[in-house]
Steps between C-alpha positions, in 0.01 A plus 500: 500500500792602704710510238311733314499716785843536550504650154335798546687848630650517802327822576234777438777749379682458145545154366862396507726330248492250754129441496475488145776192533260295729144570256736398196673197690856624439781622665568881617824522270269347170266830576815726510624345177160591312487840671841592406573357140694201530233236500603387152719144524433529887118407475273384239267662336217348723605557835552834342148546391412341861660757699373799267173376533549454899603823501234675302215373752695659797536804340843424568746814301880444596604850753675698263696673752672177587545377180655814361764459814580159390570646151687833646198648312154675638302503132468839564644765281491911593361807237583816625381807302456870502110546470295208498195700655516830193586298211244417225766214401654309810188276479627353178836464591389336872295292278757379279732433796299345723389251247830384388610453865163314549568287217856383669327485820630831665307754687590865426529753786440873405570773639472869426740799558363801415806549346641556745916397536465452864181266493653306169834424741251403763313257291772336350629421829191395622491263215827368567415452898236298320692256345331593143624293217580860308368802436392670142486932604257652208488856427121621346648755248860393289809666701845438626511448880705497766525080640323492808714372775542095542391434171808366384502279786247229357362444132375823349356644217380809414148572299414816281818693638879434452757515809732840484814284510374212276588256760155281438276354252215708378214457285346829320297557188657548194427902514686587204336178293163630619567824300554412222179273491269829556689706260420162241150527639468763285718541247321155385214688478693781295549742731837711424386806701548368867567669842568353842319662766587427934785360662801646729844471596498110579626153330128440339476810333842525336496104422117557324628798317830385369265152353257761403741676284718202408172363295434857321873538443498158269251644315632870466280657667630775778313606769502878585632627832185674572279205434675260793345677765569406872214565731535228774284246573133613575216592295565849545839429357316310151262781484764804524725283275223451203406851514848629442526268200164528350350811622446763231681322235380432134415115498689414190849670750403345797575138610276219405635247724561512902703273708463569885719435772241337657119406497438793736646722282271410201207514710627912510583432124128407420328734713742852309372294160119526619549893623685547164238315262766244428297129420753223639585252309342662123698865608733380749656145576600485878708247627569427863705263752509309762142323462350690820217293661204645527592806295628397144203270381272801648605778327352676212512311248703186705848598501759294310782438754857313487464311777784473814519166534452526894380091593800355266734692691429398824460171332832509416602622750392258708621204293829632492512514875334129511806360248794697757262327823506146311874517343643718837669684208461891488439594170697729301469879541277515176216721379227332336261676276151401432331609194199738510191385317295698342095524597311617181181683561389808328702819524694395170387542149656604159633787472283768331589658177648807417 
């Protein structure tokens, strides 16, 4: 009887490594070596299962805080980003981070800037004062940018945006690949009269065009200067855009085939082709990008949408960072591209005839 009393925890508080050593009848350093990976050929694979078990009716979870001290490591990695709260995407790429670092046992710590340069300096440093493992800074739209201070002072790499002086690993979408998958979109469905409608003076909308024309190009098809029309990013941008290149032209002159900068530019795109008695897809095929939740499957009719792979970037992100953490190697100053599927719905048909 008194024995099995002496097994139970010492206190009321959190069971101790040392209190799960007295339930499973071993010592304190047997407990560590389970805790801490180095039971194999120090214990066998009963008093393993002994102390595991011992611990799981205490409730018993090793303090992290400690262990990651023995280790010079806290499991804890930093994400610092320029618009968590506005951005239709940063769930998906928080998702896909936070998973992988899950999956290897890390905690991610995120924190938003505003965009800020000032708060991004701040944050890093707070990260480092932290003792973070490393640090992934993700931009919500594709663009060079300036390193935030400190960076380069633990294991970084960047997500969705590449550093001005190339000094860090990066992982973007393959813009220009993406492209020329919309501009295949429909000349599968032989369309040869195509216009691109949205976009502006950044990396995205050059990198989509040049794909864009690269695909039409191998099969001699030129695009006319006045049908790549660049109207920004909004709705009011697709709409202007379409009416320029549709409105009050014959329909066997006009374009049959529309690739937008983005899905809220063909949501402007479909609502011009509804004002102008244009039927998407039989009149008009529409093609967007970026796979906008809660907008693309929506539209009218459900947009079809090459996708920005948002969650495999900060999946990859995030297992990049993970290999530098478990190797203590920085990785090379590389930029990674991930491919941009395609989500078909149905703004695409054949084109019409003559």
């Amino acid at each position: 009887m008194g024995g099995t009393d002496e097994k139970q925890p010492t206190g009321t508080g959190r069971p101790t490594s040392r209190d799960v050593a007295r339930l499973a009848g071993v010592s304190h350093t047997a407990v560590s070596f389970v805790f801490n990976g180095r039971a194999e050929g120090n214990l066998s694979p009963a008093t393993q299962e002994r102390i595991r078990q011992a611990a799981a009716q205490l409730g018993y979870r090793p303090d992290p805080v400690a262990r990651g001290l023995r280790r010079r490591r806290t499991a804890v990695i930093g994400l610092v980003t320029d618009e968590i709260a506005s951005s239709p995407f940063a769930g998906r790429l928080l998702r896909g981070a936070m998973e992988t670092a899950w999956g290897s046992d890390h905690l991610v710590l995120t924190i938003d800037s505003g965009g800020d340069p000032a708060k991004e300096d701040a944050a890093v440093a707070e990260l480092l004062d932290r003792r973070v493992d490393g640090i992934i800074y993700a931009a919500m739209s594709l663009r060079r940018v300036r390193v935030p201070e400190g960076l380069h002072r633990t294991h970084s790499v960047l997500a969705n945006c590449l550093p001005e002086d190339d000094s860090l690993p990066a992982v973007i979408p393959a813009e220009r690949a993406g492209g020329r998958t919309a501009a295949r979109l429909l000349l599968d469905k032989g369309h040869h009269r195509v216009a691109m409608v949205g976009g502006q003076d950044d990396l995205a909308s050059v990198d989509r065009l040049r794909g864009f024309r690269d695909a039409l190009r191998a099969e001699g098809i030129t695009v006319p200067k006045e049908w790549v029309v660049r109207t920004g990013g909004e709705i009011a941008g697709g709409y202007e855009g379409a009416m320029r290149v549709l409105d009050g032209t014959p329909a066997d002159r006009r374009p049959t085939g529309l690739f937008c900068y983005n899905d809220r530019v063909a949501a402007g795109v479909l609502h011009a082709a509804t004002r102008l008695g244009i039927t998407v897809p039989d009149d008009l095929s529409v093609v967007g990008y970026d796979d906008q939740e809660h907008m693309a499957e929506f539209l009218t009719p459900p947009l079809t949408s090459v996708a920005l792979p948002h969650r495999a970037m900060g999946e990859a992100a995030a297992r990049l960072l993970l290999d530098a953490i478990d190797t203590g190697r920085t990785p090379p100053a590389t930029v990674r591209r991930l491919a941009c599927p395609v989500i078909t719905r149905a703004s695409v048909g054949p084109a019409p005839g003559p």
